[in-house]
Structures are given as C-alpha cells and as structure tokens.
C-alpha positions as CSV (number, residue, x, y, z in Angstrom):
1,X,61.8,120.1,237.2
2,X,58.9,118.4,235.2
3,X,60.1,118.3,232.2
4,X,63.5,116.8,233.5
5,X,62.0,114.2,235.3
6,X,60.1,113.3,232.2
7,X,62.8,113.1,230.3
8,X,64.6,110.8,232.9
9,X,61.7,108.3,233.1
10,X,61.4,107.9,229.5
11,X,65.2,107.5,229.3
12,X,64.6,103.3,228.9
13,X,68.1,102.8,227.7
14,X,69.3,104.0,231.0
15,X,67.5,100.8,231.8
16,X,70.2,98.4,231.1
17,X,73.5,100.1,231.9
18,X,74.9,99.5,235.0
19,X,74.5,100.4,238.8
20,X,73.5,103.2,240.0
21,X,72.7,104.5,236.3
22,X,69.8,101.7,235.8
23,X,67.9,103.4,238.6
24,X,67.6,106.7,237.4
25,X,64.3,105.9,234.7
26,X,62.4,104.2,238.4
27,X,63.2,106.7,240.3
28,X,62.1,109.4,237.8
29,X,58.9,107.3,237.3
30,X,58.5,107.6,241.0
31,X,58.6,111.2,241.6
32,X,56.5,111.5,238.7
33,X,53.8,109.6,240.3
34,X,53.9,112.4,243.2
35,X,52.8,115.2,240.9
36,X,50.7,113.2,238.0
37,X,49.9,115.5,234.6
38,X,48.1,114.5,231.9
39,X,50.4,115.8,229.0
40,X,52.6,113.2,230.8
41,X,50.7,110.3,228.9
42,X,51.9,110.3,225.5
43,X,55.2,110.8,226.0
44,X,55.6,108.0,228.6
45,X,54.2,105.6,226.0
46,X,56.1,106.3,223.6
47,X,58.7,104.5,224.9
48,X,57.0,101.2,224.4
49,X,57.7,98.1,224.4
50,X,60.9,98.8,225.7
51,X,63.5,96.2,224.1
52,X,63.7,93.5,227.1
53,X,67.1,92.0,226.6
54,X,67.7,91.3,229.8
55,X,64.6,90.3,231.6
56,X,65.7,88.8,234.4
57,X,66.7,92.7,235.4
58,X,64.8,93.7,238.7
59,X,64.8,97.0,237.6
60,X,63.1,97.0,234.1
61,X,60.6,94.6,235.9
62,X,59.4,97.5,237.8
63,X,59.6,100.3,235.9
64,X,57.4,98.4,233.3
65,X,55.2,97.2,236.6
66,X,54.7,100.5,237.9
67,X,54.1,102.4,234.9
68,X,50.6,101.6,234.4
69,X,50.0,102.3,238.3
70,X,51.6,106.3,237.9
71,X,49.1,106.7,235.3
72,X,46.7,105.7,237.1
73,X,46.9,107.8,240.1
74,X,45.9,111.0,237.5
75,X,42.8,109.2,238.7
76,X,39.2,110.4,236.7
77,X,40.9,112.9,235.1
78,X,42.5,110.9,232.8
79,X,39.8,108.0,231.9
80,X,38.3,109.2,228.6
81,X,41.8,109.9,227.4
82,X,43.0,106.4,228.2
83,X,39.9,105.2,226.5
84,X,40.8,107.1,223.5
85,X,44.5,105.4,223.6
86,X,42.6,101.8,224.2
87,X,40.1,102.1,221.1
88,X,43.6,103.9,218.6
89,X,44.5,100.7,216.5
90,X,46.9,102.4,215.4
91,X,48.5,103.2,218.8
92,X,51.5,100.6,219.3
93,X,49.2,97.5,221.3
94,X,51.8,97.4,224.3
95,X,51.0,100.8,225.2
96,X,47.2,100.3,224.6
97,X,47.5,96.8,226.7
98,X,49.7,99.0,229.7
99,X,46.8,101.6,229.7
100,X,44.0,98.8,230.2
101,X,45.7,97.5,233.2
102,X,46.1,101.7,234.3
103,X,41.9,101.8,233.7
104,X,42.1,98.2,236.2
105,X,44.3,100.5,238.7
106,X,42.1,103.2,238.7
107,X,39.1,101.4,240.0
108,X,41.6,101.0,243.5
109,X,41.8,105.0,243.6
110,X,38.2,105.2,242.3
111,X,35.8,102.4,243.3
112,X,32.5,103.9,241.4
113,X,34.8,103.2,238.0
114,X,35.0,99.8,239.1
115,X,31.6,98.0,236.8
116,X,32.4,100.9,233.9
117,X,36.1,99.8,233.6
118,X,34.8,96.0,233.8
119,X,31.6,96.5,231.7
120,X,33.7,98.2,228.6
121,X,36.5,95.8,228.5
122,X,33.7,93.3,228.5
123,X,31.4,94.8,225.9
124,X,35.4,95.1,223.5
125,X,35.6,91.4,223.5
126,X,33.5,90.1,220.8
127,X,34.8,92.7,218.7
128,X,38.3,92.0,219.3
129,X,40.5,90.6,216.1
130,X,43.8,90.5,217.4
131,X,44.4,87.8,220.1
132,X,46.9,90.2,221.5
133,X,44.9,92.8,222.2
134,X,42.4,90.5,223.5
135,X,45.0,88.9,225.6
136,X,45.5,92.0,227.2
137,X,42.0,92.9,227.9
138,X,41.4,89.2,229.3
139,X,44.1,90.0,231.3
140,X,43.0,93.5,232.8
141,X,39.2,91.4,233.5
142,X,41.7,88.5,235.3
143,X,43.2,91.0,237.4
144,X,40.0,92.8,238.2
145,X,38.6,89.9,239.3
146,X,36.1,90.3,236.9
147,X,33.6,86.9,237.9
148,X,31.1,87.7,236.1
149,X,32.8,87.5,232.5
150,X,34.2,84.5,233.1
151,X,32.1,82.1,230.6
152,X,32.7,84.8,228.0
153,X,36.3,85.1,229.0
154,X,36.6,81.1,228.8
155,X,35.0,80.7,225.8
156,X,37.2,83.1,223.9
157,X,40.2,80.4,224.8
158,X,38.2,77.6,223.8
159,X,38.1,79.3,220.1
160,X,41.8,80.2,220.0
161,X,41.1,83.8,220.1
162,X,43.4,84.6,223.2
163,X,47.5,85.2,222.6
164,X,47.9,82.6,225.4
165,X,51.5,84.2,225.8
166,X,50.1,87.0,227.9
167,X,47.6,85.2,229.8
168,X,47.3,81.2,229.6
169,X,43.7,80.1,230.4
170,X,44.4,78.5,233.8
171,X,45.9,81.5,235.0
172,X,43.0,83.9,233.5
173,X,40.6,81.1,235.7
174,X,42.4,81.8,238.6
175,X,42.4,85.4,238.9
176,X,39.0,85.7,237.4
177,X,37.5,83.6,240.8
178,X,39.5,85.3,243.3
179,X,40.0,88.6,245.1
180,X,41.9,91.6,243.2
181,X,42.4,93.8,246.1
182,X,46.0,92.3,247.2
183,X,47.0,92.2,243.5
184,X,46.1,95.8,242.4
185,X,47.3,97.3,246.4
186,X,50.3,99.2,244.8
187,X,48.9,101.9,243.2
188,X,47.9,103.4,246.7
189,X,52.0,103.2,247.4
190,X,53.8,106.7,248.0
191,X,57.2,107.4,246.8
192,X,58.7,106.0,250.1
193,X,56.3,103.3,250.3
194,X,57.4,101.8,246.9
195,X,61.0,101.4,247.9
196,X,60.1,99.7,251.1
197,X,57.2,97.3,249.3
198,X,58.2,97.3,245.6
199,X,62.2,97.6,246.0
200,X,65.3,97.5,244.4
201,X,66.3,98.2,247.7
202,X,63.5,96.7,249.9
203,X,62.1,93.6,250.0
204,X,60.0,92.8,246.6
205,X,56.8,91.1,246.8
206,X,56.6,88.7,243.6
207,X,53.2,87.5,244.5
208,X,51.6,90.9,243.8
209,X,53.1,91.0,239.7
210,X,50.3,91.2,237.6
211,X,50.2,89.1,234.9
C-alpha cells in the first residue's frame, strides 16, 4: 500500500485534470503523512517544481503547501538528511528551498531544533551566491520568526542579494518581528484535521500560507 500511495502523490500531472481526479496526488500526500518513511524523500522531490499552469488551482496550492509539512513530521529522524539535500547544489533549488521550510516545520514537532534550524540557515547566508537560494532561506528565517537575524537578513536586501520574487523585503520584515506559531500550526494537522482546516472541502485558511 506504500508504494502505491507514493506513486499516487508524486502523480503531479493528476494535478491538473479535472474533478475528482485532481484530488487523488493530496489525498495520497495525506495518508502518507500518517505513516512517514524516509526512503519517501527523494522520490517526493523529484517531482519538483511541478509546472504551475494554472495557479489559481486550490488543489496544487496545497499539495505544494503541505508537502514540506509531511516531511516534516518524519521528525529528527530525517534532519541530517534534509541537511544533506539543503547543502547538494546540484539538487534542483525548489526542492532544496521546500526542504528548508520542512527543517522550519520541524522545529513545531521538535522545539529543541528550534535555534539549530535558525542558527544554520543563518550561518548559510553570507555564503550564499544565488539570490534564489537565499530567497528561500530568508524565507524559512521570515517564517521562523527568526528576530534575531533580522539586520543580517535586511542587509542582504539592501545589497540585491535576495530574489525578491520569493520574499520581498517588507514582507521578510513582517514575519521576521512577529510570532510563527499560527503560521507553521499545520504540521500538527491529522489526516481528518487537514480536510476540515486546510480544505478542498473545508474551509481554507489563507492567512496561514507561508510565503
């Protein structure tokens, strides 16, 4: 049953056909975040970045939302390797920027992660060359509500190192200053919870999308 779930959930394509086919990748992703494996990884990004022809799409909004938070919920058993996928330049850089925000989802399930997960993202920054890839991990510290790197964080805009496409700087200011809790919440979601909370057949909460 593993292995056919897997299969399901990286089935993107079944993303964009029509009802009740487009649901089958979510609710795949779903179950799969009931009995989290490692060897799961990979092949889950693989699929990324899944071609976005239709964003306005509800359903490709969250299986791309959630698929950082069933990684996550592998919990410690999974950090080093997501580590490993975060420092691979020449892993495809939405997979690596989908893991960092995993690492930011992990500190929910596992608060002693919380000032490692900040701290390494931190110490990556000076280092970065590609304003993607710092985008991203600007983005995982705004989420975080990562205060303390926030001159560093500014400063990095200031010198046009940041793909402000991911994460303009008045946005990154925002979520740096405030409280992360509501915004990384959905990670602790069951299977029936996410339905109810998350949708497509409950009411969504737009204000808890990460950037």
């Amino acid at each position: 049953m593993y292995n056919q779930l897997l299969e399901l959930a990286t089935d993107v394509q079944l993303l964009h056909q029509a009802e009740p086919a487009c649901y089958a990748p979510l609710h795949a992703l779903r179950l799969l975040g009931e009995m989290p494996q490692p060897t799961m990884m990979e092949q889950l990004l693989q699929v990324l970045p899944i071609n976005i022809d239709d964003p306005d799409k509800e359903v490709i909004q969250l299986w791309t939302h959630e698929l950082p938070q069933i990684m996550a919920r592998m919990g410690d058993t999974v950090v080093d390797q997501l580590w490993t996928i975060v420092d691979n330049t020449e892993h495809e850089l939405t997979g690596r920027g989908i893991v960092l925000i995993a690492l930011a989802y992990i500190t929910v399930l596992v608060p002693d992660r919380r000032s490692d997960v900040i701290t390494q993202i931190h110490e990556r920054l000076p280092t970065s060359e590609n304003k993607t890839f710092t985008g991203y991990m600007v983005s995982t510290l705004s989420n975080l509500g990562a205060e303390q790197t926030y001159s560093d964080v500014m400063k990095l805009f200031r010198e046009g190192r940041v793909d402000q496409a991911i994460i303009p700087p008045g946005v990154a200011r925002q979520l740096l200053l405030s409280d992360s809790t509501r915004r990384l919440a959905d990670v602790r979601l069951s299977f029936w919870e996410r339905y109810d909370e998350l949708g497509p057949f409950g009411t969504t909460k737009e204000d808890k999308q990460l950037v």
